[in-house]
C-alpha positions as a printed Julia matrix, in Angstrom:
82×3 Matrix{Float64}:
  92.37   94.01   98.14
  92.25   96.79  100.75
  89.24   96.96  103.37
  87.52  100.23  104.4
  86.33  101.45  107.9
  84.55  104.29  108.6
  83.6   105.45  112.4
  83.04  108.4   114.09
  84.99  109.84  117.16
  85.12  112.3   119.4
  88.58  112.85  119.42
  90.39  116.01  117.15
  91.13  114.84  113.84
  94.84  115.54  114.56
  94.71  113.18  117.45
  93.42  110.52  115.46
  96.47  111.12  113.1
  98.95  111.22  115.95
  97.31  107.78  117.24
  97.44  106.27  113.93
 101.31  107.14  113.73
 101.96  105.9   117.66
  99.69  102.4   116.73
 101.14  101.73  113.32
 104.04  103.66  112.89
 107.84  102.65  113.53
 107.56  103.15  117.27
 104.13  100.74  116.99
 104.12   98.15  114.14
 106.66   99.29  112.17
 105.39  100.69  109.24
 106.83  103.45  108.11
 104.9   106.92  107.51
 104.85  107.49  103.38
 102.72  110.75  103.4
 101.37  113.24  105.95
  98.77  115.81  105.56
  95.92  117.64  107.47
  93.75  115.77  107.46
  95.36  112.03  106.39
  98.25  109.97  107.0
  99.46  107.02  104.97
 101.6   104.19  106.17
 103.3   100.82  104.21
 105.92   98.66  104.85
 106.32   96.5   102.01
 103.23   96.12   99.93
 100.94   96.15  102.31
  99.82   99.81  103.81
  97.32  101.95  105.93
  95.61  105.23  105.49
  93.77  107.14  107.64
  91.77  110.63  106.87
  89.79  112.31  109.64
  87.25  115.11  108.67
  86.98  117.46  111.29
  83.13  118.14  113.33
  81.23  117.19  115.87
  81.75  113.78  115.74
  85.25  113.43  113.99
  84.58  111.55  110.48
  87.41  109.0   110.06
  87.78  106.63  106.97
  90.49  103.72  107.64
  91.83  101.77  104.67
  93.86   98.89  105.54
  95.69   96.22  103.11
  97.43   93.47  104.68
  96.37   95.04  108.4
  93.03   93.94  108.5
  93.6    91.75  111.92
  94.68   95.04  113.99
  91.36   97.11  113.1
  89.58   96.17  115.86
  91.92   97.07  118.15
  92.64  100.51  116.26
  89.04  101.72  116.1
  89.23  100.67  119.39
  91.32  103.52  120.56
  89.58  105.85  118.66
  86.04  105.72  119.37
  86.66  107.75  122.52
């Protein structure tokens, strides 16, 4: 079962995207980027994933589903909610 976030940020919605790829991706924990959009970005490595969308405004909507990632949310909305 998969957990959902939601927080708001000031940062661009395509910086939240580029942070989600530098914290999780293969350069970070090592999952591997599966799809890439806009406004979203979804990342597995096995069965267990992560996907981010960020709605663009004043603040930055973001919705963070994680399966299997749950310990490393704190630390990831952490370095968002600038």
């Amino acid at each position: 079962m998969a957990t959902r976030y939601g927080v708001e940020t000031k940062m661009r919605a395509g910086d939240v995207l580029k942070t989600t790829v530098a914290y999780f991706g293969p350069d970070g924990l090592g999952l591997h980027v599966t799809q890439r959009g806009l406004t979203g970005v979804r990342l597995e490595l096995g069965t267990s994933y992560v996907e981010v969308h960020a709605r663009p405004g004043r603040p930055t909507q973001v919705e963070i589903i994680l399966h299997e990632w749950e310990r490393n949310a704190p630390e990831f909305m952490g370095r968002i909610k600038k």
